[in-house]
Structure formats: structure tokens, C-alpha cells
MARDRENNU-733691 format. One line per field, with one value per residue (C-alpha): x, y, z; residue number from 1; residue in three letters. Coordinates in Angstrom, 1 decimal, decimal comma, always signed. Example, Ala and Ser with C-alpha at 12.3 -4.5 7.8 and 13.67 -1.06 7.14 Angstrom:
2
east = c(+12,3 +13,7)
north = c(-4,5 -1,1)
up = c(+7,8 +7,1)
seq = c(1 2)
type = c(ALA SER)
END
This chain:
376
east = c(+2,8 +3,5 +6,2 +3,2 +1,0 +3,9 +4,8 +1,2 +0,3 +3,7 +2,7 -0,6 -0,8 +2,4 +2,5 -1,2 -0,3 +3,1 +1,6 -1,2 +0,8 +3,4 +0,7 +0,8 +3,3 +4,5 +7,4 +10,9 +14,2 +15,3 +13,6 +10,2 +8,2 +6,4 +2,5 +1,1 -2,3 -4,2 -2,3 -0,3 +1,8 +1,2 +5,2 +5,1 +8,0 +9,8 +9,8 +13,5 +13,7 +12,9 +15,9 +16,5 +17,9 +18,3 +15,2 +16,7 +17,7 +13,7 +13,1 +13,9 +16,7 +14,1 +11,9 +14,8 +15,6 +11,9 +11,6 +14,5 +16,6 +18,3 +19,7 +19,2 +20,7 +17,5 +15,4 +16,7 +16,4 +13,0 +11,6 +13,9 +11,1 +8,8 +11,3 +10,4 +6,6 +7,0 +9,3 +6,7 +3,6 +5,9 +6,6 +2,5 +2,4 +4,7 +2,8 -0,2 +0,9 +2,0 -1,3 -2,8 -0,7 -1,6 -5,5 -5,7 -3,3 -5,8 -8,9 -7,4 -6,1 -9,5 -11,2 -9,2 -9,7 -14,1 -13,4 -11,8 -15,0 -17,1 -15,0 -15,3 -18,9 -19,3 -17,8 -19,7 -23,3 -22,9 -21,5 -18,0 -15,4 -13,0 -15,1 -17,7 -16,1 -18,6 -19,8 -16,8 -15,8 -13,7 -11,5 -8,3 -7,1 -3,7 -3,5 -1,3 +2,1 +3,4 +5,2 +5,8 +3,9 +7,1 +5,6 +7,6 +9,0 +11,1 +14,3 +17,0 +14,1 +15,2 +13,2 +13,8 +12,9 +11,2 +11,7 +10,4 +11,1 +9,0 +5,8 +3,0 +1,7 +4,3 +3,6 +5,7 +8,8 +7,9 +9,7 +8,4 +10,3 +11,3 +13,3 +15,2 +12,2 +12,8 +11,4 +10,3 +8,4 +6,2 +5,0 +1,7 -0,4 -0,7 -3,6 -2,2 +1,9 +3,9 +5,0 +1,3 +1,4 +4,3 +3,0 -0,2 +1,6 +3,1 +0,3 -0,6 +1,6 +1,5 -2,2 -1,1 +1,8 -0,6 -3,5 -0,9 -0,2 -4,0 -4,7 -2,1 -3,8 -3,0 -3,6 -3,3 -0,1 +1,2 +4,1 +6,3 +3,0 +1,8 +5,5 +5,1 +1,8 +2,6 +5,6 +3,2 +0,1 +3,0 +4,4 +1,1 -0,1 +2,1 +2,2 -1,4 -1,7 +1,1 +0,7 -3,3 -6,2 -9,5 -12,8 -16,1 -16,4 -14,0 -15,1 -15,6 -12,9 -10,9 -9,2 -6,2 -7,6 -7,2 -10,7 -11,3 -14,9 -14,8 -16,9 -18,0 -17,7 -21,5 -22,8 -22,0 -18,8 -16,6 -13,1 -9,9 -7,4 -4,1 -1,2 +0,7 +4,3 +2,8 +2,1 +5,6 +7,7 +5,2 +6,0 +9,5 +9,6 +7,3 +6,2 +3,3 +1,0 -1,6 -4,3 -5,1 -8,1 -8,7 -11,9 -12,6 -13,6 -14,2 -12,3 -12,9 -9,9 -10,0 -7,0 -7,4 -4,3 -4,1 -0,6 +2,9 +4,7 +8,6 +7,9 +4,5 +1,2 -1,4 -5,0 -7,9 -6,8 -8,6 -7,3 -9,1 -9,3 -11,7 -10,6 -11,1 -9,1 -8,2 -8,8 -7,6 -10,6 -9,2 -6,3 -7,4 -9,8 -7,4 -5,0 -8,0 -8,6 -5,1 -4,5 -7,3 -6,3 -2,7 -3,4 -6,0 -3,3 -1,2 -3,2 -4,7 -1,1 +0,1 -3,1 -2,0 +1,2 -0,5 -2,9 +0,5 +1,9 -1,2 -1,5 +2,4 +1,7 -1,2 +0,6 +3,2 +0,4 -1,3 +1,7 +3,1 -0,8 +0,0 +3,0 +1,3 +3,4 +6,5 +4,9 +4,7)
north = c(+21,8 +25,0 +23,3 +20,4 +22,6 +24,3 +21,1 +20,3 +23,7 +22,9 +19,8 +20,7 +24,4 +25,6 +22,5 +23,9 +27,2 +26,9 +24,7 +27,0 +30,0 +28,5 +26,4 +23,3 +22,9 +19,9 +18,0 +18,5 +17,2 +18,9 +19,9 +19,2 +20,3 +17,0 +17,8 +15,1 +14,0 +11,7 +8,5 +9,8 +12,6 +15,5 +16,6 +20,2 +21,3 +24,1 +28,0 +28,2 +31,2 +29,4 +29,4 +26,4 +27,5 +25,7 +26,3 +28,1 +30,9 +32,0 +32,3 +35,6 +35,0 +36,0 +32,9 +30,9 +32,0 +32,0 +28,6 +26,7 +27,9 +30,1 +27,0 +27,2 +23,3 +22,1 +24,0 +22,6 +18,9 +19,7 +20,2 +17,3 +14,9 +15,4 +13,8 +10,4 +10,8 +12,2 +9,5 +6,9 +8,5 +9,0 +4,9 +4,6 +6,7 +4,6 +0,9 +3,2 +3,8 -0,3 -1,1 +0,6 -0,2 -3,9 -3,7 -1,6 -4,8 -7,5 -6,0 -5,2 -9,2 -10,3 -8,3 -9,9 -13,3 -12,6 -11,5 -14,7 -16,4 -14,6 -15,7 -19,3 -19,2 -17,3 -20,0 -22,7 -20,9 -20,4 -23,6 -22,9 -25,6 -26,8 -27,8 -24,2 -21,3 -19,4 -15,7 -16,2 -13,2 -11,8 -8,8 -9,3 -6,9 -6,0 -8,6 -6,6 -6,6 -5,9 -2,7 -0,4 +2,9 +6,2 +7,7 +10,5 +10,7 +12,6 +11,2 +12,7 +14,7 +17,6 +20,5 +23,7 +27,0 +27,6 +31,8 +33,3 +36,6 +36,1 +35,2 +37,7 +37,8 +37,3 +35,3 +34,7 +32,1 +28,2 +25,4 +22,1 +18,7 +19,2 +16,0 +15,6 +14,3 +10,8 +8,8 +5,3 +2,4 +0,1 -3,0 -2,3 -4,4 -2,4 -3,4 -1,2 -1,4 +0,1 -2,6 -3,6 -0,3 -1,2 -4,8 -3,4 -1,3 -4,4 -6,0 -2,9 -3,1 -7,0 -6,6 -3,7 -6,3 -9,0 -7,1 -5,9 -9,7 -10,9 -7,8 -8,9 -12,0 -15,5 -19,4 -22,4 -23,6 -20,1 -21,1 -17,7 -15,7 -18,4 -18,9 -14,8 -15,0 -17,8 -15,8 -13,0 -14,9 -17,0 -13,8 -12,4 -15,8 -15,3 -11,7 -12,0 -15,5 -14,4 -10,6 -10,4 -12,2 -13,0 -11,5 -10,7 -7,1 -4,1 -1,5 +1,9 +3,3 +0,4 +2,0 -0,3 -4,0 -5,9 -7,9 -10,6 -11,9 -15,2 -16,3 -19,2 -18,0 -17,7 -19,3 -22,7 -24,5 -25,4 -27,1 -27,3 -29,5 -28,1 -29,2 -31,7 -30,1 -26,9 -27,8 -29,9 -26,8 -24,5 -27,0 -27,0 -23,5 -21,9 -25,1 -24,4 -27,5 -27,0 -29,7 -31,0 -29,8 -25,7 -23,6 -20,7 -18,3 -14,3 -12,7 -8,6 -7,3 -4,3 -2,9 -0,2 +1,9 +5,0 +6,0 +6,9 +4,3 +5,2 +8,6 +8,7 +9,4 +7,2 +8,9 +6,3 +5,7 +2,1 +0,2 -2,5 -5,0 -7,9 -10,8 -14,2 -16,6 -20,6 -20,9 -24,3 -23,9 -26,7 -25,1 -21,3 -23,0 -24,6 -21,6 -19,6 -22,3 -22,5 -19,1 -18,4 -21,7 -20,5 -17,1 -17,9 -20,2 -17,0 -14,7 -16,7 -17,2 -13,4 -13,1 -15,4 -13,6 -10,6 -11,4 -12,7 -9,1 -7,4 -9,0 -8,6 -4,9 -5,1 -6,5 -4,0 -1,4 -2,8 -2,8 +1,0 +1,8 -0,4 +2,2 +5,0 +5,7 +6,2 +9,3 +10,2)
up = c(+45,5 +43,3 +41,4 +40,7 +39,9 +37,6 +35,6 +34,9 +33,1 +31,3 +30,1 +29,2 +28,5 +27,2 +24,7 +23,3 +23,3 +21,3 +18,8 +18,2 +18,2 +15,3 +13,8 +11,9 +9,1 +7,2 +8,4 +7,2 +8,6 +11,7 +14,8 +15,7 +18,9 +20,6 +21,8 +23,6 +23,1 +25,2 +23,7 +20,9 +20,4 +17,5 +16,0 +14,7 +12,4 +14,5 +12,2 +10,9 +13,1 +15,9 +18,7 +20,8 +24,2 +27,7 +29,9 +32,6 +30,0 +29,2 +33,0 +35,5 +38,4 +40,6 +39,9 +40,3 +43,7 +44,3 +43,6 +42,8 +45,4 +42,7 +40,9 +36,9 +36,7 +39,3 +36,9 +33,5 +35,5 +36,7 +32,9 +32,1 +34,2 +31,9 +28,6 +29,7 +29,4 +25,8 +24,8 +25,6 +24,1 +21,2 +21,3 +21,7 +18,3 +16,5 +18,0 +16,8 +13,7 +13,2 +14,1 +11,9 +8,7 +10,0 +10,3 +7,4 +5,4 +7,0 +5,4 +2,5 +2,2 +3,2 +0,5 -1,8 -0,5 -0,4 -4,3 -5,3 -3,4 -5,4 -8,7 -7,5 -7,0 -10,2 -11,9 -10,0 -10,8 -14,1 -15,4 -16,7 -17,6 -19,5 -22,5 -21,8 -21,4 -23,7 -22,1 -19,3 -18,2 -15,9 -14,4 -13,7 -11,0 -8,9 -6,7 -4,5 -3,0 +0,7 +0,5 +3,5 +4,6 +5,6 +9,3 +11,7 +14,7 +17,1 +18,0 +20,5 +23,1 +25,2 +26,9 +25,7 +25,5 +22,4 +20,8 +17,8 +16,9 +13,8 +15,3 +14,2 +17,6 +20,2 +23,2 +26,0 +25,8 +25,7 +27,6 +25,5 +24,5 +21,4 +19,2 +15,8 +13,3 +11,8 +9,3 +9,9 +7,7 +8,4 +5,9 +4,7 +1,6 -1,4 -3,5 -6,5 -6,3 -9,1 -10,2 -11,6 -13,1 -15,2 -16,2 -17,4 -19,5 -21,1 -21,3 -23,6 -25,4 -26,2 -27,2 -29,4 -31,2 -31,7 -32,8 -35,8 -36,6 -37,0 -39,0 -41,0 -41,5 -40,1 -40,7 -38,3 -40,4 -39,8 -37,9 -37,9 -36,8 -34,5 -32,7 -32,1 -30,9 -28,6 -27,4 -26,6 -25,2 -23,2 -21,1 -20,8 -18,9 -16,9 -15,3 -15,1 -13,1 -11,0 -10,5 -10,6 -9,0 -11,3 -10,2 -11,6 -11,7 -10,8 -8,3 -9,3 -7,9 -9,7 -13,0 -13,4 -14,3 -17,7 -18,8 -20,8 -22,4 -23,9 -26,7 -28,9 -32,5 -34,0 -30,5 -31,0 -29,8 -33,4 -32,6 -35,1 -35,2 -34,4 -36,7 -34,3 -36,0 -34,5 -31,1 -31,1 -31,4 -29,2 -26,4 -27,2 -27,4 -24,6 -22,6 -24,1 -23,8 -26,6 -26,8 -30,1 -30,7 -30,1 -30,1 -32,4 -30,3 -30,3 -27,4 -26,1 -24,0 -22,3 -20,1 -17,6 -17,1 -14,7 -13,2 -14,5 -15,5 -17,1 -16,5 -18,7 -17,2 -18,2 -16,5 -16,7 -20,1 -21,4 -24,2 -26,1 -28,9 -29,9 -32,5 -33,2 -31,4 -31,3 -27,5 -25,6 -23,4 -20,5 -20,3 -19,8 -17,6 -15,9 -15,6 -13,4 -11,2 -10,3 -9,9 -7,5 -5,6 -5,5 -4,7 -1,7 +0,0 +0,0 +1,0 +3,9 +4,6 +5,1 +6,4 +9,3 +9,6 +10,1 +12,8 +14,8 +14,4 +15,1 +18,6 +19,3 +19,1 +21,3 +24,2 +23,3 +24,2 +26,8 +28,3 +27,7 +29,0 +32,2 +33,3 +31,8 +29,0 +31,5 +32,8 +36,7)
seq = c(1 2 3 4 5 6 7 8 9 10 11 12 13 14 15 16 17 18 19 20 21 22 23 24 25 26 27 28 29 30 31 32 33 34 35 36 37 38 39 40 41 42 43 44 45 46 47 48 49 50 51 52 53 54 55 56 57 58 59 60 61 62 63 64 65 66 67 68 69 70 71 72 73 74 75 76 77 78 79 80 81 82 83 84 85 86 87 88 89 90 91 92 93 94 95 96 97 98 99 100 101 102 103 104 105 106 107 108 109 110 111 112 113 114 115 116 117 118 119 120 121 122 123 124 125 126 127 128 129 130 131 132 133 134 135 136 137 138 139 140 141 142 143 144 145 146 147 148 149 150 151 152 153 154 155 156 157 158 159 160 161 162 163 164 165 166 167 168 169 170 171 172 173 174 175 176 177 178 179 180 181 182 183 184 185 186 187 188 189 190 191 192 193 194 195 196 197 198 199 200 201 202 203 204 205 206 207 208 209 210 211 212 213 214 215 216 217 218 219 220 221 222 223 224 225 226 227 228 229 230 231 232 233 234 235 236 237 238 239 240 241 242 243 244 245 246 247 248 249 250 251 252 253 254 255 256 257 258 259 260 261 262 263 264 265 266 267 268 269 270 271 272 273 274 275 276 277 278 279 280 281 282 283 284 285 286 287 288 289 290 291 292 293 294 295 296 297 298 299 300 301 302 303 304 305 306 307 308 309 310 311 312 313 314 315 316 317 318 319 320 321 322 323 324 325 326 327 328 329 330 331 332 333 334 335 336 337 338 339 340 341 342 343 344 345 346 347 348 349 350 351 352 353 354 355 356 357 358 359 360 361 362 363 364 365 366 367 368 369 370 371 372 373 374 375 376)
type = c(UNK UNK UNK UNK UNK UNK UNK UNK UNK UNK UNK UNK UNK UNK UNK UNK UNK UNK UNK UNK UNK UNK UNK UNK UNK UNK UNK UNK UNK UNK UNK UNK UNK UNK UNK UNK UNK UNK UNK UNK UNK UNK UNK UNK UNK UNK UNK UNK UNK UNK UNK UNK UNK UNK UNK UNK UNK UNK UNK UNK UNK UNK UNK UNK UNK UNK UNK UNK UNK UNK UNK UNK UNK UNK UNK UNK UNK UNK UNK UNK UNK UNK UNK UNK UNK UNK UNK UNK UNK UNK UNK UNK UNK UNK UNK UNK UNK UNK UNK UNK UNK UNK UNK UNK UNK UNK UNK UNK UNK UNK UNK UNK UNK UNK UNK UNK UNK UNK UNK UNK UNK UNK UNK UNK UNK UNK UNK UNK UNK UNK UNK UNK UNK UNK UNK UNK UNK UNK UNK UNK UNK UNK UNK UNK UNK UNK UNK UNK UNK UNK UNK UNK UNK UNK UNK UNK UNK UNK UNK UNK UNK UNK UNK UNK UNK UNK UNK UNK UNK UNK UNK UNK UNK UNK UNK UNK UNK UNK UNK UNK UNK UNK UNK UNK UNK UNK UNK UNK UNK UNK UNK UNK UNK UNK UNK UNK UNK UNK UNK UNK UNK UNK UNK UNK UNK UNK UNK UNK UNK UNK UNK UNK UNK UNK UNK UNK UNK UNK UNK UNK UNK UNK UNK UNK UNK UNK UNK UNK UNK UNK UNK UNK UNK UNK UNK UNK UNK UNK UNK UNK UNK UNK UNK UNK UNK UNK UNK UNK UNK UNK UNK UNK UNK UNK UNK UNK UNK UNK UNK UNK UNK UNK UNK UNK UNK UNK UNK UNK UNK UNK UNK UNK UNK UNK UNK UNK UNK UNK UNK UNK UNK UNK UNK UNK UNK UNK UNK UNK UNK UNK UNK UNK UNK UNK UNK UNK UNK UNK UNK UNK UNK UNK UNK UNK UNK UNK UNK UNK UNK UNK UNK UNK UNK UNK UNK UNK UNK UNK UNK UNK UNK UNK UNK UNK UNK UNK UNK UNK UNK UNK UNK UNK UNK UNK UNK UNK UNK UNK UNK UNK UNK UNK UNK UNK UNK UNK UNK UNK UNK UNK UNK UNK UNK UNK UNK UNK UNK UNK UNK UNK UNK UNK UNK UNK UNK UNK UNK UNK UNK UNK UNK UNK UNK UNK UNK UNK)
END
């Protein structure tokens, strides 16, 4: 009965007390004392001061003959019991953790998947096509990349007795399990990976390249100016159809987007003929399939950029330009209908995938709860 009552104030007292005592600190490599709480388990990073020793060295021979019949190895194997609980609140913290990174990945996917909804009804309401794409407008934003979030743990658990000759106010000598902190990852959907960063910073600095052409002035027989244009507008296609989702509006808290407004010149819709030599060597060139006849149209770009990106820092910086433009309208509309097609099929795809995982780690719950996280 006494040693009961003994292993339950060790579990739950001397924990609390030593964690209190040394207070919360970040984590660093090395050892860590393990609290456990309800479910989970709380790792604090142990002073440098601190001295590990074997229980049976912070207690009195007297209690050991009181109690243990004088044996320090019973003693140091009766704190042991309680290695097994720890270990399993600590694999309850790490399912935790998963299913966390998961839930927080589905409604991030599914925000992104109501968003292209939104674009598609946008487009729908308003009458957009590939002969009217005058006032279309839209946001092109991160469409996001799985990554991986970095958690801790405790690896290697012992009990031990827990000194600290540094401690401001000295309390008495701690048994608690104490492990080796480790590092773990778990995938986890970022809406804004660096890699976006970096192609918006291209995308910069493609606007800026052919912004300097048209100033420079340029015809629709201009085929050095044109074949750098098309070189430019080509590569730009294709980060942004691949690497960003269309939608109608960014959030407030969105800084890192690039926008388009399209626009008939004067109101009305007024084609040109493009030169069929032109569009020969464009297709040749870029795969570019340019329809014989273009729109002139007025486009406004603006590119949100906030992050570092080759060791720059770019904070809610926006970078814009507006020129005239000869716009193959059923292409570009075509381009946006595939992308959000494309991109919904893959999104409701690793959205799939992640609703599998997400109840895997359930059961792996429900089942450490069942046995009571390996505690007695």
C-alpha cells in the first residue's frame, strides 16, 4: 500500500514539482525530463547543471531498509515501472501530433478546393469565355505543396534522480523519467512553400524584362521583340498554371499572390490578324499555339511578394505594371479552366489520401487508450 501510494505522488507530484521548479525552456539536443499530462506528455530541456544519477543515490539507507528491504536495485526497478507508462503517453503525443499536422492539411486542402468553386462560379455568373474575357480578373495564389512539420520527443527513457545545485530555490532531489530529445517530421500541406516565394520573384522579374521591351516600343511584325516576349509570357504560363490556383480575391492575410485584370482596349472587343510567319516560328519555338486573330487588350498586373527569397527580404512589397496587350482570349481562357480542373482532381485526390491517414492514426489511438497508454 505505501509503496502505491509512493509511486502515485511520484508520478504525479514530483513530475509537477520538478518542471515548475526548473521551468519551461526551449528544447535543445540532449536530455529532456518527460511530464505526463492527461494524454500527452510535456518534455522540459534539463539546466546544463543538472546531474543525472540512479534513483537509489537521492534516497537515505534508512528508507531503503524501511521499505525496500535495504535493496537499492528493488528501488531503482520499482521507479523503472513507471518507464513504460511514459513511453506510451509519449507515442499518444507523437499520434497527437500526426493528427494534427493531418486535420490541419485537410482544411487547408479543402479551402483551396471551395476557392476554386468560387472561381468557377465566378466565371459562370459573369459570363466569361473564350471570345469575352473583358473586366476578368483574378488572383493567382500559392497553391500549396506537402512539406513536413519538425516535432520532439524523448527517446532512450530512464528514471532518475534529477539535482540542481543552481536552482534559486532548492527543493529536495527528483526521481522523474527523463529521455534523449529527438526530432521527428510529419507531412503537413503548406499553403505558402518556399518554393512559391522564389517563382514569384521570377515572375518579377519577367514583368520587369518585358515592361523594358514595350517601352521600347513594339509592332506585330516585330519578330526579335515578339520571340522574347513569347519566351517570357511562355515560362510565366507555366509556373503560374502549375504552381498557383486562380481565385477571385486574396484574403487579407494573403501578401504573396500575382493578379491579372483583363481589358478590352477602349471597351469594345477589336481583333488583329497575327502574321501567319509569326505564329509559325512561335509554335516552333515555344509550342505556342497562337490563334490567328488576337485581341488588343489592356492588361494591370500586380505581384505580391513577402519573404526572403536568395537571401533578400522582400516584406509585403507589390510590384505592378499595366500595358496594352494582343491577348488570344480562348486560349487564356482555356488555360484557367484547365488549371482549376487539373488542380481540383489533385487536391481531391490528396485529400483522399489524407482522410485514409487520418483514420489509421485514430485506431492507432483508440487503441493506446484501450491499454491505457501501457500504464498500470
Amino acid at each position: 500500500m505505501l509503496r502505491a501510494m509512493w509511486l502515485n505522488r511520484f508520478i504525479g507530484v514530483s513530475l509537477m514539482l520538478g518542471l515548475v521548479a526548473l521551468g519551461p525552456a526551449p528544447l535543445l539536443a540532449g536530455p529532456v525530463m518527460v511530464e505526463i499530462q492527461t494524454e500527452n506528455v510535456k518534455l522540459t530541456d534539463l539546466a546544463g547543471a543538472t546531474k543525472l544519477v540512479v534513483p537509489s543515490s537521492c534516497v537515505t539507507q534508512k528508507f531503503l531498509d524501511d521499505y525496500f528491504g535495504g535493496c537499492s536495485e528493488s528501488y531503482d526497478a520499482y521507479c523503472a515501472r513507471v518507464i513504460p507508462c511514459a513511453q506510451g503517453h509519449m507515442q499518444a503525443t507523437i499520434l497527437n501530433d500526426k493528427l494534427s499536422d493531418v486535420i490541419d492539411s485537410i482544411n487547408s486542402v479543402d479551402s483551396q478546393i471551395a476557392r476554386l468553386q468560387e472561381t468557377l462560379k465566378y466565371i459562370a455568373d459573369n459570363g466569361f469565355s473564350g471570345t469575352n474575357l473583358n473586366g476578368f480578373k483574378l488572383i493567382g495564389i500559392p497553391a500549396g505543396e506537402m512539406l513536413t512539420n519538425t516535432h520532439h520527443s524523448a527517446v532512450g527513457m530512464t528514471a532518475s534522480c534529477v539535482t540542481d545545485p543552481t536552482l534559486t530555490h532548492p527543493i529536495a532531489d527528483l526521481v522523474a523519467v527523463v529521455g534523449t530529445s529527438s526530432d521527428y517530421t510529419n507531412p503537413h500541406f503548406d499553403l505558402t512553400p518556399l518554393s512559391a516565394l522564389t517563382e514569384l520573384k521570377g515572375l518579377i522579374d519577367s514583368l520587369e524584362k518585358i515592361k523594358k521591351i514595350i517601352e521600347g516600343g513594339i509592332g506585330i511584325t516585330d519578330v526579335r521583340k515578339i520571340k522574347q516576349i513569347a519566351a517570357l509570357t511562355a515560362n510565366a504560363e507555366k509556373v503560374i498554371s502549375s504552381s498557383f490556383i486562380p481565385v477571385v480575391d486574396k484574403r487579407h492575410d494573403e501578401y504573396n499572390y500575382a493578379g491579372i485584370v483583363f481589358s478590352w482596349r477602349e471597351g469594345k472587343r477589336v481583333q488583329k490578324r497575327f502574321p501567319s510567319a509569326v505564329r509559325v516560328l512561335l509554335k516552333a519555338l515555344f509550342k505556342l499555339d497562337v490563334p490567328e486573330y488576337v485581341t488588343c487588350m489592356d492588361l494591370g498586373i500586380e505581384i505580391g511578394l513577402n519573404g526572403e527569397v536568395d537571401g533578400k527580404t522582400y516584406k509585403e512589397g507589390i510590384y505592378g505594371a499595366n500595358f496594352p496587350a494582343l491577348v488570344p482570349e480562348q486560349i487564356i481562357f482555356k488555360i484557367v479552366k484547365n488549371s482549376i480542373s487539373s488542380h481540383l482532381q489533385a487536391y481531391e485526390k490528396l485529400k483522399l489520401g489524407l482522410l485514409e491517414t487520418k483514420e489509421g492514426i485514430e485506431a492507432q489511438l483508440a487503441d493506446l487508450r484501450a491499454k491505457s497508454f501501457g500504464c498500470d
